[in-house]
Every structure is written in C-alpha cells, then in structure tokens.
C-alpha positions as CSV (number, residue, x, y, z in Angstrom):
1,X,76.7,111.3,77.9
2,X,79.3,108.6,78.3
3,X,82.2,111.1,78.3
4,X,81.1,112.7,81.3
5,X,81.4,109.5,83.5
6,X,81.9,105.7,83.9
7,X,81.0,103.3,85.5
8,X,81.5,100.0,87.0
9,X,82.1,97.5,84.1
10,X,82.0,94.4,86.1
11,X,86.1,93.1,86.0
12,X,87.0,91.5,88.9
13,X,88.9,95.1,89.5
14,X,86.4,96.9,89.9
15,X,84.1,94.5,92.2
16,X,84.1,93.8,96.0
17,X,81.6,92.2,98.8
18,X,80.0,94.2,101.2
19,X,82.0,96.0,103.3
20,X,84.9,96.5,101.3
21,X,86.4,99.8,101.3
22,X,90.0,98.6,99.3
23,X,88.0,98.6,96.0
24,X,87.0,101.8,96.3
25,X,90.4,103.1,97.4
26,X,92.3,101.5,94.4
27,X,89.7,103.6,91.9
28,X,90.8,106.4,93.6
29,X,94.3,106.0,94.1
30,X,94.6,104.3,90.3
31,X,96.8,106.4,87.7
32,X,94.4,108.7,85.9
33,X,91.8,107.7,89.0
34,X,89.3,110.4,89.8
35,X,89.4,113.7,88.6
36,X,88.7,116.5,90.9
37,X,84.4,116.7,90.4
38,X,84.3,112.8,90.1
39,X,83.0,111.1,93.2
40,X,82.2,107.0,93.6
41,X,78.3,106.2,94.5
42,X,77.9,102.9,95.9
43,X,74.8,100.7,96.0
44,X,75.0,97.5,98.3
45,X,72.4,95.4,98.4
46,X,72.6,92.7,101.6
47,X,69.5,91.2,101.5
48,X,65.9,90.5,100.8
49,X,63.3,88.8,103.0
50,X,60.2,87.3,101.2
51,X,56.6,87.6,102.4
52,X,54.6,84.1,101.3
53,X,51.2,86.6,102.9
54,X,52.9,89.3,100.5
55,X,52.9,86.7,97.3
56,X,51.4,83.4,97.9
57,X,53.6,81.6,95.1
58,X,56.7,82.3,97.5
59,X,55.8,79.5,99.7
60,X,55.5,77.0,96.7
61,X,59.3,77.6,95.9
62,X,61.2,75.1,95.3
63,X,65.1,74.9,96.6
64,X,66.0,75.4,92.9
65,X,64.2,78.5,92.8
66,X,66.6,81.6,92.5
67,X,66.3,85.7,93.0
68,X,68.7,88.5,91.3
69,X,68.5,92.0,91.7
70,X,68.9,94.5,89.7
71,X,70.5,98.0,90.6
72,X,69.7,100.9,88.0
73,X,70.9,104.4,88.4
74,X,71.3,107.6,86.5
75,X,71.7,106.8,82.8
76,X,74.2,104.0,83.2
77,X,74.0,100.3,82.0
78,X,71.6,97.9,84.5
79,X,73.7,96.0,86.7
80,X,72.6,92.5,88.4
81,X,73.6,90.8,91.3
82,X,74.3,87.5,91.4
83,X,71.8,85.0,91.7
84,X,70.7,83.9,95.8
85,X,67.9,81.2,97.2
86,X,64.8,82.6,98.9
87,X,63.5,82.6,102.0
88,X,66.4,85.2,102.7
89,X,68.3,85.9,99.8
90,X,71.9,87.3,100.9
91,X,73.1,89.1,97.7
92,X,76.4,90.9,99.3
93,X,76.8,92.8,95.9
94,X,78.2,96.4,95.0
95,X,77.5,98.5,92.6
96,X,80.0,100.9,92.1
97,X,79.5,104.2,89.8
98,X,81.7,107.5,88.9
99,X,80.1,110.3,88.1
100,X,81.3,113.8,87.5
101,X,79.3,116.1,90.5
102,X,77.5,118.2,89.0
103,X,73.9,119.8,89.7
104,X,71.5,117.4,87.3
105,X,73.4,114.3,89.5
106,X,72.9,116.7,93.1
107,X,69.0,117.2,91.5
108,X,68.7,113.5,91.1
109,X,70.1,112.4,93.8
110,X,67.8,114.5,96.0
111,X,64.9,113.1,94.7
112,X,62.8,110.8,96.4
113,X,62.2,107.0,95.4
C-alpha cells in the first residue's frame, strides 16, 4: 500500500540525467529522507537501437516520428521518459523509487524478467 513507500513524483527535485548520483544523495540526506529499511531503486534507461529486419515499418519512419518508454515497477504509478527520434533513441531518463526493504520487494526483485 501507498503508506509503505513512495515514489518518484516527477518534480524537478526528484529527477536527474544519467549518471547523476546528487539526486539520489539529496533524497537521502533530505529532512525526514530515508528511514532506516527504505532504500532508492533506480531504473536508467540510455538507449534503444531499432531493427528495420526486426519491424519493417521502422525503416518507413519519418524524422517526425518519436519513441517513449515506459518504466513500470512494483505497484507504483507508470512512469515515461521523454520522448527521443529513432534510429537510436537516447532517452537519458531515471526512474527513481523508495521502497521500504522488505522480503515481498527481495522476492520480487529476484525474480527473473
């Protein structure tokens, strides 16, 4: 339940590039930040690489054409990058979630896929 843990709500506070470790920091080091069983999980996504042998209609994309993706994890809300051009889209985006430690998140988390 929602009580248990929060997660990133998409302010400008709570968002960084790739490679950004200060983001992560301030959550922690933030009044009331983590409590001792709360950890941060982070999801980057770089980039993607599209296949035109994979889907044919990739090759027929037009410049205006645009790719997302979409990070979903646990029970908490979808979140989406922001939009980036194919052949090679370069997303840069971080997900950030807290979550209390417990052994449903260590269960899920050793799951495959």
């Amino acid at each position: 339940d929602d009580d248990d843990h929060d997660h990133d709500d998409g302010d400008d506070d709570d968002t960084a590039s790739v490679g950004s470790a200060s983001t992560t920091a301030s959550l922690v080091a933030a009044p009331g930040g983590l409590a001792p069983a709360e950890t941060i999980i982070e999801v980057y996504v770089v980039s993607a690489e599209l296949f035109a042998d994979a889907d044919p209609s990739i090759a027929g994309m037009s410049s205006l054409t645009s790719f997302f993706a979409v990070v979903d994890f646990w029970d908490f809300e979808s979140q989406a990058s922001p939009a980036a051009a194919p052949p090679r889209p370069a997303f840069n985006f971080a997900s950030r979630f807290r979550v209390a430690y417990d052994e449903a998140l260590a269960w899920h988390a050793a799951e495959p896929g």
